[in-house]
C-alpha positions in Angstrom: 28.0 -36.2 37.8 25.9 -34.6 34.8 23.5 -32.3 34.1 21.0 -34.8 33.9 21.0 -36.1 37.0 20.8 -34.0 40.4 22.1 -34.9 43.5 19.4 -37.0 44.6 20.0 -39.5 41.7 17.0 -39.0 39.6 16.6 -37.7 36.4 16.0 -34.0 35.6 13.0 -33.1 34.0 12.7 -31.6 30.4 11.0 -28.3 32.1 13.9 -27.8 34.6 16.5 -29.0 31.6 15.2 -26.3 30.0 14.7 -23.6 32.9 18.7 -24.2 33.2 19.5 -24.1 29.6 18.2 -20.8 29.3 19.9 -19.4 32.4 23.3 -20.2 31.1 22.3 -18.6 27.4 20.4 -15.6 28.7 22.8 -13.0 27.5 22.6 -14.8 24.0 19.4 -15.3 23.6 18.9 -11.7 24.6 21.1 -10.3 22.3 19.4 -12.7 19.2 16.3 -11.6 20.4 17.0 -7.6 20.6 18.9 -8.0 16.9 15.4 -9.6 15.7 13.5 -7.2 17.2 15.5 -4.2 15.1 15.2 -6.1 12.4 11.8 -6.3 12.2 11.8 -2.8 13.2 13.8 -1.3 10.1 11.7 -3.5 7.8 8.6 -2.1 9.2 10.2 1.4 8.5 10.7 0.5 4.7 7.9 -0.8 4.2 6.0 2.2 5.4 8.7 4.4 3.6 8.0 2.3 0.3 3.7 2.5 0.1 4.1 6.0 1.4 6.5 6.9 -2.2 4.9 4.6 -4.2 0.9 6.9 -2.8 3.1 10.0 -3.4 4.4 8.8 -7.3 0.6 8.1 -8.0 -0.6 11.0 -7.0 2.1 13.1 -9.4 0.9 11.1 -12.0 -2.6 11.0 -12.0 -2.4 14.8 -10.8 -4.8 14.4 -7.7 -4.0 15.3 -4.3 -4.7 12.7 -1.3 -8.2 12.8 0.7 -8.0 14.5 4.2 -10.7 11.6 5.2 -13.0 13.9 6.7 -16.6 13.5 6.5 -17.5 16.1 4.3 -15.3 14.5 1.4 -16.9 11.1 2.6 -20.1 13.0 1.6 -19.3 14.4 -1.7 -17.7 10.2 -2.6 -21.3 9.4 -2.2 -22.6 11.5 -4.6 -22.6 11.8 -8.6 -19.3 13.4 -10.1 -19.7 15.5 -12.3 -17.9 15.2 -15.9 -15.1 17.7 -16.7 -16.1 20.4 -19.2 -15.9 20.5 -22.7 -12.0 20.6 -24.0 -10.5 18.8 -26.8 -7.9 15.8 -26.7 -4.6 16.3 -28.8 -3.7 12.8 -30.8 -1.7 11.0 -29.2 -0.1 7.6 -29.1 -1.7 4.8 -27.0 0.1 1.3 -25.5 -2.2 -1.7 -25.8 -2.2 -4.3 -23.0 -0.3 -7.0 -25.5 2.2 -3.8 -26.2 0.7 -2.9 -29.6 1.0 1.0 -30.2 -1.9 2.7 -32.1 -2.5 6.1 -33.2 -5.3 8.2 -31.2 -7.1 10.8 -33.1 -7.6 14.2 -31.2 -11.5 14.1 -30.1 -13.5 16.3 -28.2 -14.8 15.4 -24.6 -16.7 16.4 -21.6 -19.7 18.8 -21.9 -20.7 21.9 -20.6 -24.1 23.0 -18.6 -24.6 25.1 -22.2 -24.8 21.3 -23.5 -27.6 20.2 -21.0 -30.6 22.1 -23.3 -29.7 20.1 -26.4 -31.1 16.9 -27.4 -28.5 14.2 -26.5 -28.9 13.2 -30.3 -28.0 16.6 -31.6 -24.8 16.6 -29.5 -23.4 13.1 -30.5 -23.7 14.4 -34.2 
């Protein structure tokens, strides 16, 4: 006799084929199934681990800290920044998009609330 066909002499059908397939594999399928589950698990964890480094190298390099999120800072995102005050840029050497490296003159930026009583004209010059 097969596994197709019960007792009875008719055919099994593809749900109960099924329903015993799995009974017989259950400890395999299991054990796949766990092993996927960690795997997902552990790439989860890197991928976490990666953004959080990659947040944490941006902030070192751009020198700002992270935003607690609280409603106050939420606040102070709304309104105007203010631009740094006055200081003086050394020369320096700048990479272009298409990898060209030009020379940048030293210039002066930023203003001071000493700056806000002259004409805008005056300043420029």
């Amino acid at each position: 006799m097969t596994d197709s066909t019960p007792e009875d002499g008719e055919p099994t059908s593809l749900g109960q084929k099924t329903k015993n397939w799995y009974e017989k594999h259950k400890p395999k399928i299991r054990a796949v199934g766990g092993a996927v589950g960690v795997a997902v698990a552990v790439a989860v964890v890197v991928a976490r681990h990666a953004v959080e480094q990659s947040a944490t190298e941006e902030t070192e390099e751009t020198g700002e800290t992270e935003d607690s999120g609280s409603a106050a800072d939420s606040t102070e995102e709304k309104e105007q920044r203010n631009s740094p005050g006055k200081h003086n840029v050394a020369p320096h050497k700048r990479r272009l998009a298409d990898g060209r490296e030009i020379d940048v003159s030293g210039y002066e930026r930023g203003s001071s609330s000493e700056d806000e009583d002259e004409d805008p004209g005056e300043a420029a010059a």
